[in-house]
PyMOL Python script that loads the backbone (N, CA, C, O; Angstrom):
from pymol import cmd

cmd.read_pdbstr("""\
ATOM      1  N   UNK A   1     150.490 122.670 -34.923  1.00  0.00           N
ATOM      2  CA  UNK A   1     150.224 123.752 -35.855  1.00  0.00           C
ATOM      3  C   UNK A   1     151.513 124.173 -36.568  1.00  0.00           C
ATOM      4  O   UNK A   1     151.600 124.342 -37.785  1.00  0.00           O
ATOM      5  N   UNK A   2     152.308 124.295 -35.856  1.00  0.00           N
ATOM      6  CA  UNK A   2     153.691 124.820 -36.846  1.00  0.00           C
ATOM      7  C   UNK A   2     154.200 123.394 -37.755  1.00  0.00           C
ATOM      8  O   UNK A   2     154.233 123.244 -38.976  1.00  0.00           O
ATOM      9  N   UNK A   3     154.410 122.857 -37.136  1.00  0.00           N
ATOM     10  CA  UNK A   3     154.510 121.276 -38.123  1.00  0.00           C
ATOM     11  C   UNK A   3     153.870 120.821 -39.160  1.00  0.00           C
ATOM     12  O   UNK A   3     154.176 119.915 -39.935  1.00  0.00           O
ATOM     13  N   UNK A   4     152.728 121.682 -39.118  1.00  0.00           N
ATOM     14  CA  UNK A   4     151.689 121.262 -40.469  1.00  0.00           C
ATOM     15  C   UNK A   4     152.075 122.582 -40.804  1.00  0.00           C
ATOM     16  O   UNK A   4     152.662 122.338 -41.858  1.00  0.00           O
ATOM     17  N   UNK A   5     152.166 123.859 -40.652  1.00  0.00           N
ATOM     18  CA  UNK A   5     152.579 125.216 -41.748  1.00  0.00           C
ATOM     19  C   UNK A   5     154.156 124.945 -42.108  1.00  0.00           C
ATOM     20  O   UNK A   5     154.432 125.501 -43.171  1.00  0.00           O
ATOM     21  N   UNK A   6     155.322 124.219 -41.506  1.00  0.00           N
ATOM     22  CA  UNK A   6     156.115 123.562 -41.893  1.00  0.00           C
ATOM     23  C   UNK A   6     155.737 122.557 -43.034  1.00  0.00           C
ATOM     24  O   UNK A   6     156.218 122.691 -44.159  1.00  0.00           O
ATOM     25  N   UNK A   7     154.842 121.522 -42.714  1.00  0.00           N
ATOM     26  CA  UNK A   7     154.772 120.894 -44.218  1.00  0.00           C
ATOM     27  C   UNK A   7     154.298 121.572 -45.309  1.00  0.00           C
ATOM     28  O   UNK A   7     154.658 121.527 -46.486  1.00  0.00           O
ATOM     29  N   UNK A   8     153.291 122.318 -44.667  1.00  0.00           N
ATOM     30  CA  UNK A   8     152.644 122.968 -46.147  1.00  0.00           C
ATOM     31  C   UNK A   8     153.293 123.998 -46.718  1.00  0.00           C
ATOM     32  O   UNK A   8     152.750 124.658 -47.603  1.00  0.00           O
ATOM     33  N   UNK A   9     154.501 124.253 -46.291  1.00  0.00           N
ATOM     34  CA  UNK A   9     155.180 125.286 -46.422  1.00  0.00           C
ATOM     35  C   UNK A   9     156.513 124.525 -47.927  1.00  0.00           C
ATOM     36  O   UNK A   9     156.423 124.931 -49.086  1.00  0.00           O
ATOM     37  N   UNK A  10     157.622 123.413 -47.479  1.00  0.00           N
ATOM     38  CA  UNK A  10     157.968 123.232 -47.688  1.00  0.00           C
ATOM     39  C   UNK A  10     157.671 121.686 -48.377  1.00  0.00           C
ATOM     40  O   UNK A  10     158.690 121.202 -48.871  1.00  0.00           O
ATOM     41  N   UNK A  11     156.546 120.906 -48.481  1.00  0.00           N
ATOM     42  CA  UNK A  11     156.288 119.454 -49.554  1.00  0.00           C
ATOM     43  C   UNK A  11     155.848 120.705 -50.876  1.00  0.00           C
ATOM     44  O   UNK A  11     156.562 120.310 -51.798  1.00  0.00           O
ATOM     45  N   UNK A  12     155.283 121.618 -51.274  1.00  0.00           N
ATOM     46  CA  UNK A  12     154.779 121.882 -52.051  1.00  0.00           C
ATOM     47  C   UNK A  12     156.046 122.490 -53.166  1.00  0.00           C
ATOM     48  O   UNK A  12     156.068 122.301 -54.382  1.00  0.00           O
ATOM     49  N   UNK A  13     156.927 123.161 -52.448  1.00  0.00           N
ATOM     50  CA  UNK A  13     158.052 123.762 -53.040  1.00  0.00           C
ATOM     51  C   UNK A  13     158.934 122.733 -53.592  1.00  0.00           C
ATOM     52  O   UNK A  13     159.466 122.925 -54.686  1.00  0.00           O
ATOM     53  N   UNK A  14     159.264 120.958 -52.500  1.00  0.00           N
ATOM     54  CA  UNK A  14     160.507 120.712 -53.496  1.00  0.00           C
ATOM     55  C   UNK A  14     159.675 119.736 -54.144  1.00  0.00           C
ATOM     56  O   UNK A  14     160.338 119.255 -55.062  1.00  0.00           O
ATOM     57  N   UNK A  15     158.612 119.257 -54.098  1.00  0.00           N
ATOM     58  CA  UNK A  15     157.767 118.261 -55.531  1.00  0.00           C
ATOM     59  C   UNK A  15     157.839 119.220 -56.681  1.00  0.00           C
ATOM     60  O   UNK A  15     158.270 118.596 -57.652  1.00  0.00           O
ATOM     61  N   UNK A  16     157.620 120.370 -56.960  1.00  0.00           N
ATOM     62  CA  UNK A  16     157.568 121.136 -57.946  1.00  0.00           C
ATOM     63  C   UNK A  16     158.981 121.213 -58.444  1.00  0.00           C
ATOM     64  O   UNK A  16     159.380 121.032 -59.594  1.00  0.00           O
ATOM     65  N   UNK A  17     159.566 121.471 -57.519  1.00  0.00           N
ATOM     66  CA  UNK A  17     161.503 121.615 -58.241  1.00  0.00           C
ATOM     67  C   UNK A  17     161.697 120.196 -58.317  1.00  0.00           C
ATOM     68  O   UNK A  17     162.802 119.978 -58.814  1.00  0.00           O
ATOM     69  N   UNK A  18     161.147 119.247 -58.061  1.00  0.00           N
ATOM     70  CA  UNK A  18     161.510 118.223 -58.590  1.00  0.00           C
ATOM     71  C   UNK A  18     161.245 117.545 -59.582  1.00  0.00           C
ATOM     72  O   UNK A  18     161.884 116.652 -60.138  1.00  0.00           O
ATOM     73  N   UNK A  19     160.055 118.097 -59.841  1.00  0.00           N
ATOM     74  CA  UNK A  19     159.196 118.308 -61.539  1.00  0.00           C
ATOM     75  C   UNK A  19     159.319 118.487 -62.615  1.00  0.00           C
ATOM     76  O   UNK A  19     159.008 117.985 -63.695  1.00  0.00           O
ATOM     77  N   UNK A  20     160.219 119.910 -61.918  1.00  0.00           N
ATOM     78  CA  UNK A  20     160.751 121.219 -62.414  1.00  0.00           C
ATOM     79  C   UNK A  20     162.291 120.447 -63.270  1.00  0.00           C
ATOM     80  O   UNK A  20     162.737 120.166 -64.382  1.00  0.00           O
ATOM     81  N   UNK A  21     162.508 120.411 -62.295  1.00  0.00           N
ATOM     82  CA  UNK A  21     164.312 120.032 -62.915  1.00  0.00           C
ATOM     83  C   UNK A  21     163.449 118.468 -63.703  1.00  0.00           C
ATOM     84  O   UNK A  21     163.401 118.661 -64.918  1.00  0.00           O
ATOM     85  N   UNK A  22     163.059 117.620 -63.471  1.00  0.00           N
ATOM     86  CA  UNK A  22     162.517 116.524 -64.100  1.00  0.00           C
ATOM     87  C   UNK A  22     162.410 117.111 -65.574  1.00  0.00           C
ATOM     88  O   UNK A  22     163.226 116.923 -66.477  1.00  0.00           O
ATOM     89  N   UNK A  23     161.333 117.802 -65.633  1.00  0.00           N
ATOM     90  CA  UNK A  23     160.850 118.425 -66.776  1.00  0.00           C
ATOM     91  C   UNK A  23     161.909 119.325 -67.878  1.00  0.00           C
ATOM     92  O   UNK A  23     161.546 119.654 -69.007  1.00  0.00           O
ATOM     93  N   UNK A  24     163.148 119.610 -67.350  1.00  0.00           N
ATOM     94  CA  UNK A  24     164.338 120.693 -67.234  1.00  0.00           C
ATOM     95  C   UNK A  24     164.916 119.294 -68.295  1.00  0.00           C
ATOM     96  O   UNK A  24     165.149 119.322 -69.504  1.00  0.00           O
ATOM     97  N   UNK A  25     165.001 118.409 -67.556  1.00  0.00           N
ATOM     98  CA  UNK A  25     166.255 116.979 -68.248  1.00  0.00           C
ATOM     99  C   UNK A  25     165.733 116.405 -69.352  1.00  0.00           C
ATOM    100  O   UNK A  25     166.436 115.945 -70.252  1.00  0.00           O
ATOM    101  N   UNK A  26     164.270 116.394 -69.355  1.00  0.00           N
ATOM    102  CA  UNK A  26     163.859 115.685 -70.416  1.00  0.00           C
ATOM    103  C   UNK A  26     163.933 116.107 -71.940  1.00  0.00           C
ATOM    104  O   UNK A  26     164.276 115.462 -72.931  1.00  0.00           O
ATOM    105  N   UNK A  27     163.275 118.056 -71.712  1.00  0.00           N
ATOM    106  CA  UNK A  27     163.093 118.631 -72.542  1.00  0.00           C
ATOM    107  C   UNK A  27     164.429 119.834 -72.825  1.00  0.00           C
ATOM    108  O   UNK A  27     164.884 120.163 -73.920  1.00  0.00           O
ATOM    109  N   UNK A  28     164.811 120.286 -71.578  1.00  0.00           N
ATOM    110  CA  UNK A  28     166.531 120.745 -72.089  1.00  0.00           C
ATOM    111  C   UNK A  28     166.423 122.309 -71.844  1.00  0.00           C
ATOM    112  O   UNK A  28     167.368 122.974 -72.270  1.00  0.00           O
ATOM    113  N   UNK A  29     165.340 123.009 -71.181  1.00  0.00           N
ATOM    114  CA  UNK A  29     164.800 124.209 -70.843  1.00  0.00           C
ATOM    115  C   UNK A  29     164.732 124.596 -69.518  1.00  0.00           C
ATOM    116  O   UNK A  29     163.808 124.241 -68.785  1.00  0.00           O
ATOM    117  N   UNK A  30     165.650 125.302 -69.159  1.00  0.00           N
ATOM    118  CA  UNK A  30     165.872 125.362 -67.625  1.00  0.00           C
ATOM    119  C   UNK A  30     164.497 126.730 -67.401  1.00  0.00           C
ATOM    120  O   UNK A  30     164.447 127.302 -66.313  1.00  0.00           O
ATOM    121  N   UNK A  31     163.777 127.002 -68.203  1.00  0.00           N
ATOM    122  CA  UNK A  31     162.171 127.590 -67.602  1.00  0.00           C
ATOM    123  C   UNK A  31     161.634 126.541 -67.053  1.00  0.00           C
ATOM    124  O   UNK A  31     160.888 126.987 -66.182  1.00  0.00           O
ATOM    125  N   UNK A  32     161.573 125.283 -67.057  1.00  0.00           N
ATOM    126  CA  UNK A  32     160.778 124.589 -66.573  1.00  0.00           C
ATOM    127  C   UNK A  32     160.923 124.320 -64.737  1.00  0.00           C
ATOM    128  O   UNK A  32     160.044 124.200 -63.883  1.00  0.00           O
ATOM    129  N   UNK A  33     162.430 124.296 -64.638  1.00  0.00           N
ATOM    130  CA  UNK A  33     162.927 124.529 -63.326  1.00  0.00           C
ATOM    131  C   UNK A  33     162.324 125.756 -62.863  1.00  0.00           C
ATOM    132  O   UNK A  33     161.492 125.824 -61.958  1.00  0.00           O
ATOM    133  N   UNK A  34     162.744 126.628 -63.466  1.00  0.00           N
ATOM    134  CA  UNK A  34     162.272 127.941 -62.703  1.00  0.00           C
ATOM    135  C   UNK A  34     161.006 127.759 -62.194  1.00  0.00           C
ATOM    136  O   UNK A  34     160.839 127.477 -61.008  1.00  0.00           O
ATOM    137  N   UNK A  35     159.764 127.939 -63.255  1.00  0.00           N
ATOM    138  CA  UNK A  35     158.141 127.612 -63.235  1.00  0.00           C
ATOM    139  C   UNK A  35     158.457 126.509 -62.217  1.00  0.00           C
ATOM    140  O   UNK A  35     158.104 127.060 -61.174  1.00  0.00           O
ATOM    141  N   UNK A  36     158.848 125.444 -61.916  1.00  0.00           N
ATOM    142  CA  UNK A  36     158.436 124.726 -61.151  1.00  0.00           C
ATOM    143  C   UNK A  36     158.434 125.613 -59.433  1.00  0.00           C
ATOM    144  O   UNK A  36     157.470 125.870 -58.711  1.00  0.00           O
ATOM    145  N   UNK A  37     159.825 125.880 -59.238  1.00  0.00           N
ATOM    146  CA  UNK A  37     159.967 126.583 -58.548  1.00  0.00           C
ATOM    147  C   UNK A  37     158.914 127.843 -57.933  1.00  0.00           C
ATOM    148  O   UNK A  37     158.352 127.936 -56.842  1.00  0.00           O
ATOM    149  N   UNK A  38     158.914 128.503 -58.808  1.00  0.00           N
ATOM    150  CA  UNK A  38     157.151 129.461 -58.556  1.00  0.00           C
ATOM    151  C   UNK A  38     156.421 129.156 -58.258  1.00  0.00           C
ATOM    152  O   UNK A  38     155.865 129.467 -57.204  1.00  0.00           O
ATOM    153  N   UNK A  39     155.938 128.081 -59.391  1.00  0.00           N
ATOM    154  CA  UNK A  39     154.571 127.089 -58.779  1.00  0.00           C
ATOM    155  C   UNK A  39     154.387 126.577 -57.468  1.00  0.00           C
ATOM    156  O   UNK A  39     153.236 126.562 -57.033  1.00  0.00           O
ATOM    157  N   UNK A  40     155.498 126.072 -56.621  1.00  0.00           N
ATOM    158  CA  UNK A  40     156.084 125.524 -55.742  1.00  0.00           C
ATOM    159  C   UNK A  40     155.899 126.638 -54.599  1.00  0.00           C
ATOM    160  O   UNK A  40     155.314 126.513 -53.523  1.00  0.00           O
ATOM    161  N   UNK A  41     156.500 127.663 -55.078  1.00  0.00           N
ATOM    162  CA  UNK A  41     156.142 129.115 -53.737  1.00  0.00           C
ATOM    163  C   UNK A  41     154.880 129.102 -53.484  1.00  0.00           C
ATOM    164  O   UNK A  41     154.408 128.963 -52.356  1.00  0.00           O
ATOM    165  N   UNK A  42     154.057 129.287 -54.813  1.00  0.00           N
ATOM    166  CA  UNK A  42     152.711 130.088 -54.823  1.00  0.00           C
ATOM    167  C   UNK A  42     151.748 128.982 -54.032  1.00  0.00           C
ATOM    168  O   UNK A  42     150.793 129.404 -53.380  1.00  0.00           O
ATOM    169  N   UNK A  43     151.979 127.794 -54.094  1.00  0.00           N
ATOM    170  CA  UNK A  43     151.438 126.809 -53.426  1.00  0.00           C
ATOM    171  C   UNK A  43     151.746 126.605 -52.157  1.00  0.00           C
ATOM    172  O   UNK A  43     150.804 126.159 -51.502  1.00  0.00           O
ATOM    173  N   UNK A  44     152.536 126.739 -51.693  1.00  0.00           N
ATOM    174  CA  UNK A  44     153.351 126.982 -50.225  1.00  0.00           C
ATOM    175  C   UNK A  44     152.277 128.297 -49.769  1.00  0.00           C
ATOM    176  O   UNK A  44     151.327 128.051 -49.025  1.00  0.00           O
ATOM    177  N   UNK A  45     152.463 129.345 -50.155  1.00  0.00           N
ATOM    178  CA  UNK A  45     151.672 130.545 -49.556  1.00  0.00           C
ATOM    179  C   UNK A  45     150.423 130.047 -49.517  1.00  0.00           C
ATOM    180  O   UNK A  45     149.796 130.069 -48.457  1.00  0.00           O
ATOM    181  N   UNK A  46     149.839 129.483 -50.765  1.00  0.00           N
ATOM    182  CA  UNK A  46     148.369 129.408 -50.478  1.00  0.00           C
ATOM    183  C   UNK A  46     147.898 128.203 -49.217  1.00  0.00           C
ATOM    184  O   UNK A  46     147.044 128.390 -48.350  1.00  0.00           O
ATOM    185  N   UNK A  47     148.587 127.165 -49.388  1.00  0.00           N
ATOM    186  CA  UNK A  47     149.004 126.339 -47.974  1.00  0.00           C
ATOM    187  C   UNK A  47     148.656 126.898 -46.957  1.00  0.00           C
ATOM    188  O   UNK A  47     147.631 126.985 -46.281  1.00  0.00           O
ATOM    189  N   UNK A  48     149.807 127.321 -46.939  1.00  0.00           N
ATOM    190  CA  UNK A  48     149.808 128.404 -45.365  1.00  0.00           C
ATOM    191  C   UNK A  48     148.711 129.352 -45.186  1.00  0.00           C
ATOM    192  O   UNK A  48     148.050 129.214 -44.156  1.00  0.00           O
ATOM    193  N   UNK A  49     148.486 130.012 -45.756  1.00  0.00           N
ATOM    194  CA  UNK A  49     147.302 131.094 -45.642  1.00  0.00           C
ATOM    195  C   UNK A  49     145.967 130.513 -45.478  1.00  0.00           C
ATOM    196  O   UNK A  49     145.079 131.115 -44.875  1.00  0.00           O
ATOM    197  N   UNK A  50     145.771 129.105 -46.113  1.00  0.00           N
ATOM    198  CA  UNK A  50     144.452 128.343 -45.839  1.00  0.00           C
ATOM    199  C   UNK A  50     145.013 127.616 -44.380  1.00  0.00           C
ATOM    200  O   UNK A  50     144.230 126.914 -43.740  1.00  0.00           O
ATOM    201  N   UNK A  51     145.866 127.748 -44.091  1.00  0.00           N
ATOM    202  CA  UNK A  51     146.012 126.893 -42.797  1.00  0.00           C
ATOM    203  C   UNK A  51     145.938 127.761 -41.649  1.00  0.00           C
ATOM    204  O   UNK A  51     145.358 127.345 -40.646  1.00  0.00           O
ATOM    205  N   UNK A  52     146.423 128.851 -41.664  1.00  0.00           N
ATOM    206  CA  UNK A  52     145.983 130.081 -40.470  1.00  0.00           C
ATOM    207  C   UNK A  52     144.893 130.527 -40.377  1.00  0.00           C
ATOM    208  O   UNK A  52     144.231 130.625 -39.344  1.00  0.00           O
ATOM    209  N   UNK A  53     144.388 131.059 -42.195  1.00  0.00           N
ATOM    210  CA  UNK A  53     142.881 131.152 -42.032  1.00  0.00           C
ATOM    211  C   UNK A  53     141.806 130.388 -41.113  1.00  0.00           C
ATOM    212  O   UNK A  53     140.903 130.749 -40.358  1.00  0.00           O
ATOM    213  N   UNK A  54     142.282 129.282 -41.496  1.00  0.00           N
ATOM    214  CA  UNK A  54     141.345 128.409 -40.732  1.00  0.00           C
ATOM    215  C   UNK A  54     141.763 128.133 -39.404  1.00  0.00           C
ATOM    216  O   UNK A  54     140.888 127.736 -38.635  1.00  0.00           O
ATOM    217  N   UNK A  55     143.075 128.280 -38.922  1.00  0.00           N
ATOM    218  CA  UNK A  55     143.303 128.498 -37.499  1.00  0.00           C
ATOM    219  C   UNK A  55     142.618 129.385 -36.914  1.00  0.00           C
ATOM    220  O   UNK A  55     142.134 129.075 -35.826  1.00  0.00           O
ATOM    221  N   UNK A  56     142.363 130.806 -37.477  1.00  0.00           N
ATOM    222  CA  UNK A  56     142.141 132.156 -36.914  1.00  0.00           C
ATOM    223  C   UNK A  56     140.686 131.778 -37.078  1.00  0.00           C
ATOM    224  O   UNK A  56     140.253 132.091 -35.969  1.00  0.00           O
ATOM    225  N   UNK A  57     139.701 131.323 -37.729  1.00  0.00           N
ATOM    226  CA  UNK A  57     138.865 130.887 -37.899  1.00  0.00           C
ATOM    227  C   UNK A  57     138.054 130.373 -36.578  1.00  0.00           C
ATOM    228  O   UNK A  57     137.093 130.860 -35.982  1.00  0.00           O
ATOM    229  N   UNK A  58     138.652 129.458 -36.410  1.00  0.00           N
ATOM    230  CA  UNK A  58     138.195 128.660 -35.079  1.00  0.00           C
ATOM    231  C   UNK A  58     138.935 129.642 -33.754  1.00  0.00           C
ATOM    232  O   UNK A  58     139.387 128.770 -33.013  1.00  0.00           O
ATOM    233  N   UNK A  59     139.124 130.419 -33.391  1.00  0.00           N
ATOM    234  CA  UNK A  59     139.777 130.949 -32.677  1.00  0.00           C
ATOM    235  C   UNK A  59     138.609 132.284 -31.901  1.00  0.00           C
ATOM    236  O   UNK A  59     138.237 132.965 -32.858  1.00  0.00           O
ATOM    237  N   UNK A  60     138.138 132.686 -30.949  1.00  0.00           N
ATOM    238  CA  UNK A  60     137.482 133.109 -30.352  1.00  0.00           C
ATOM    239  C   UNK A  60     138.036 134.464 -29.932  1.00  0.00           C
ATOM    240  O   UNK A  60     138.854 134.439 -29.013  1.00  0.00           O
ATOM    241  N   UNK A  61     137.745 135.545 -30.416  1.00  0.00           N
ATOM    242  CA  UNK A  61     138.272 136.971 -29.897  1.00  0.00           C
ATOM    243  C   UNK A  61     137.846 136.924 -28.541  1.00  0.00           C
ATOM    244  O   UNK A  61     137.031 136.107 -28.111  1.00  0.00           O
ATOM    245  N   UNK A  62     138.522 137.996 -27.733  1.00  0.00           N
ATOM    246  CA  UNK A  62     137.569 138.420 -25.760  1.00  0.00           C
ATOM    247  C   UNK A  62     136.391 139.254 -26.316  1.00  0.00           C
ATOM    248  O   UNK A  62     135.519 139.157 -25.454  1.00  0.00           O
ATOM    249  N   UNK A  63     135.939 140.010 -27.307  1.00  0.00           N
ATOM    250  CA  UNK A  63     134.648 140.298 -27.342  1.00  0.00           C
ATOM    251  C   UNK A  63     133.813 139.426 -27.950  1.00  0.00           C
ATOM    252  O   UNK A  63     132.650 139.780 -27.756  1.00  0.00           O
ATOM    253  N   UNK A  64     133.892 138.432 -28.605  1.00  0.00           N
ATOM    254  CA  UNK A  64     133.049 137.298 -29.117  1.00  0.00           C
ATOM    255  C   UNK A  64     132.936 136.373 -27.593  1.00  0.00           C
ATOM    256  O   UNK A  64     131.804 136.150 -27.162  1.00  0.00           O
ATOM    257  N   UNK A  65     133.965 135.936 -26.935  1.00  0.00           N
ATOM    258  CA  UNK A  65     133.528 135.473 -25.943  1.00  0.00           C
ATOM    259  C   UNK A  65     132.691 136.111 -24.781  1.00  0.00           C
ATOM    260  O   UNK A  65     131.532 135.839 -24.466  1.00  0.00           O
ATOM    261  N   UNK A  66     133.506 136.984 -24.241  1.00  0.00           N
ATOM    262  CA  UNK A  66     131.968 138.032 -23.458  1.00  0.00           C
ATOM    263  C   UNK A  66     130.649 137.839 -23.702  1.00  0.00           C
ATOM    264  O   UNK A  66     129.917 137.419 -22.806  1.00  0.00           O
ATOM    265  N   UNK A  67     130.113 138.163 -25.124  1.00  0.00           N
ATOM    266  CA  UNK A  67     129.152 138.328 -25.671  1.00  0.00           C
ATOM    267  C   UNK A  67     128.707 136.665 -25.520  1.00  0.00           C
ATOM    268  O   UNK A  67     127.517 136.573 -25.219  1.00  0.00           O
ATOM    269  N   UNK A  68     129.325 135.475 -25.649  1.00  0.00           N
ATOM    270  CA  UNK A  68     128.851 134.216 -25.677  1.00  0.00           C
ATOM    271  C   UNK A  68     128.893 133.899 -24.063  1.00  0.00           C
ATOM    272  O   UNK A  68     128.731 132.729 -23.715  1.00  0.00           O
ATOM    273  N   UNK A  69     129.152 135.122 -22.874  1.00  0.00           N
ATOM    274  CA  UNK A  69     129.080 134.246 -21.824  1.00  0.00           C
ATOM    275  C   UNK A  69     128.132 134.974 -21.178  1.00  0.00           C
ATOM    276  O   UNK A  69     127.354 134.490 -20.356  1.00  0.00           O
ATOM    277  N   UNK A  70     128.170 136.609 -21.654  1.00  0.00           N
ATOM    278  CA  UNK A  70     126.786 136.901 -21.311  1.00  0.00           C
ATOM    279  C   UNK A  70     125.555 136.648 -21.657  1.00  0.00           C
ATOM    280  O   UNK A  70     124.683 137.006 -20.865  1.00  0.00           O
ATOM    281  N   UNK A  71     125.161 135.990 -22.881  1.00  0.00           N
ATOM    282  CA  UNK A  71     124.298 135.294 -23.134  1.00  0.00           C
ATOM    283  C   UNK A  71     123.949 133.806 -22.458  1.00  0.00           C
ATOM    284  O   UNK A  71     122.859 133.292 -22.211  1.00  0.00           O
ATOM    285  N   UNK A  72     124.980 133.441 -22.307  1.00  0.00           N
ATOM    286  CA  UNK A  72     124.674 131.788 -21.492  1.00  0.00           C
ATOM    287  C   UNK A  72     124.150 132.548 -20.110  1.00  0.00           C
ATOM    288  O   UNK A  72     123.073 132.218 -19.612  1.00  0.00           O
ATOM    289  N   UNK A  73     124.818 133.385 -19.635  1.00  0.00           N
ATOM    290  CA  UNK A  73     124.338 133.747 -17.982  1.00  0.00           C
ATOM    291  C   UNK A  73     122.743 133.766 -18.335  1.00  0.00           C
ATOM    292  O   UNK A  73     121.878 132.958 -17.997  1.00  0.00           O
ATOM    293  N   UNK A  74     122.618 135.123 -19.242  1.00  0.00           N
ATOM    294  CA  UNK A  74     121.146 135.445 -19.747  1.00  0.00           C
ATOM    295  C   UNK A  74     120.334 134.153 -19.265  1.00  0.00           C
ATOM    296  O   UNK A  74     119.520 134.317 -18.356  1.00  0.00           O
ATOM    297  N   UNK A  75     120.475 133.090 -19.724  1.00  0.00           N
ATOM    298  CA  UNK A  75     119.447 131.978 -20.496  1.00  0.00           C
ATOM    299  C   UNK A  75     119.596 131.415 -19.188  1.00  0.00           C
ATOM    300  O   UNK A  75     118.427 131.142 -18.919  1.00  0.00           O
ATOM    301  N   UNK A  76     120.305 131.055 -18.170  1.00  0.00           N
ATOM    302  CA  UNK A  76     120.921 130.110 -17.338  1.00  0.00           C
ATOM    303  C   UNK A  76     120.198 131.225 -16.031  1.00  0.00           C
ATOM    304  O   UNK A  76     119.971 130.612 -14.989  1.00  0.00           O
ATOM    305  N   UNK A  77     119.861 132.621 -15.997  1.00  0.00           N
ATOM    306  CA  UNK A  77     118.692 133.239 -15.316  1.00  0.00           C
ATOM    307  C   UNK A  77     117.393 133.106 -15.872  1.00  0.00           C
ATOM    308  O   UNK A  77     116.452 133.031 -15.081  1.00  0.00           O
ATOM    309  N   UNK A  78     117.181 133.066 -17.045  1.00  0.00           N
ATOM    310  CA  UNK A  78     115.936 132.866 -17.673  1.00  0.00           C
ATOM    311  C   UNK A  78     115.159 131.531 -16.950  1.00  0.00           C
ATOM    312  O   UNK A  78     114.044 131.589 -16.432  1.00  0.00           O
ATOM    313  N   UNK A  79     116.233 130.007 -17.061  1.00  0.00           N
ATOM    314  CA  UNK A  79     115.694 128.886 -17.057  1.00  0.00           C
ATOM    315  C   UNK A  79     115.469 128.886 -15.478  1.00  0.00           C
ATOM    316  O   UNK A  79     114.496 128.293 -15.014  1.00  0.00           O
ATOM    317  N   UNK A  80     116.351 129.538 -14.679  1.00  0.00           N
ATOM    318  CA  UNK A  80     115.997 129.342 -13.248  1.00  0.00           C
ATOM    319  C   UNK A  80     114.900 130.165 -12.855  1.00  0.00           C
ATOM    320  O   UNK A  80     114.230 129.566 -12.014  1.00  0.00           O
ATOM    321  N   UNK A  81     114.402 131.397 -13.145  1.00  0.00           N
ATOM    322  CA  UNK A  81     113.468 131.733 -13.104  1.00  0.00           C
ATOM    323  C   UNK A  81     111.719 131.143 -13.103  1.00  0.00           C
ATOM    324  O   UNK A  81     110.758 131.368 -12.367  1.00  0.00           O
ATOM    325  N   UNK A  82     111.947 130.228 -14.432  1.00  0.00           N
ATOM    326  CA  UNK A  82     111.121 129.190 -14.735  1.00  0.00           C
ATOM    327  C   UNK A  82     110.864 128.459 -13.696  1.00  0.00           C
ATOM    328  O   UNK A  82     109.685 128.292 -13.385  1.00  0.00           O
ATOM    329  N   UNK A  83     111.985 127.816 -12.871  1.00  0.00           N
ATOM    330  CA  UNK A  83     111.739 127.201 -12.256  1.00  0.00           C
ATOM    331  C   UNK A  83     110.723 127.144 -10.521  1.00  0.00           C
ATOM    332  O   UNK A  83     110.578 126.076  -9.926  1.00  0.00           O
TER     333      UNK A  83
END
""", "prot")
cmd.dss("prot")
cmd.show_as("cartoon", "prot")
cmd.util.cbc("prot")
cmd.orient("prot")
């Protein structure tokens, strides 16, 4: 998990500055560096934030679990009952 918010943190930032300054040499406008640079953050955050999201996502609070183990008990008296 940290190794992938490490990549997504930092591939997004220097492809863009590398774009950036690319785009900087060709045309002679050091905005393009900058913008790359931004672009490069704002993509990094959104990275990351879709990558915890979805960590925290899959991740089970103690009252979501309770609630999922008192229900299995529930059903797991229900079925023996049946029996």
């Amino acid at each position: 998990m940290v190794l992938q918010f490490g990549i997504n943190a930092i591939v997004p930032i220097i492809l863009c500055t590398i774009i950036g300054n690319a785009l900087t040499k060709a045309y002679g406008s050091k905005w393009f560096a900058i913008g790359g640079i931004l672009i490069g953050i704002i993509a990094a955050f959104n990275g990351a934030y879709r990558s915890v999201k979805k960590y925290l996502k899959n991740e089970e609070s103690p009252g979501q679990r309770a609630r999922r183990l008192e229900e299995e008990a529930k059903r797991e008296g229900a079925h023996s009952k049946d029996d």
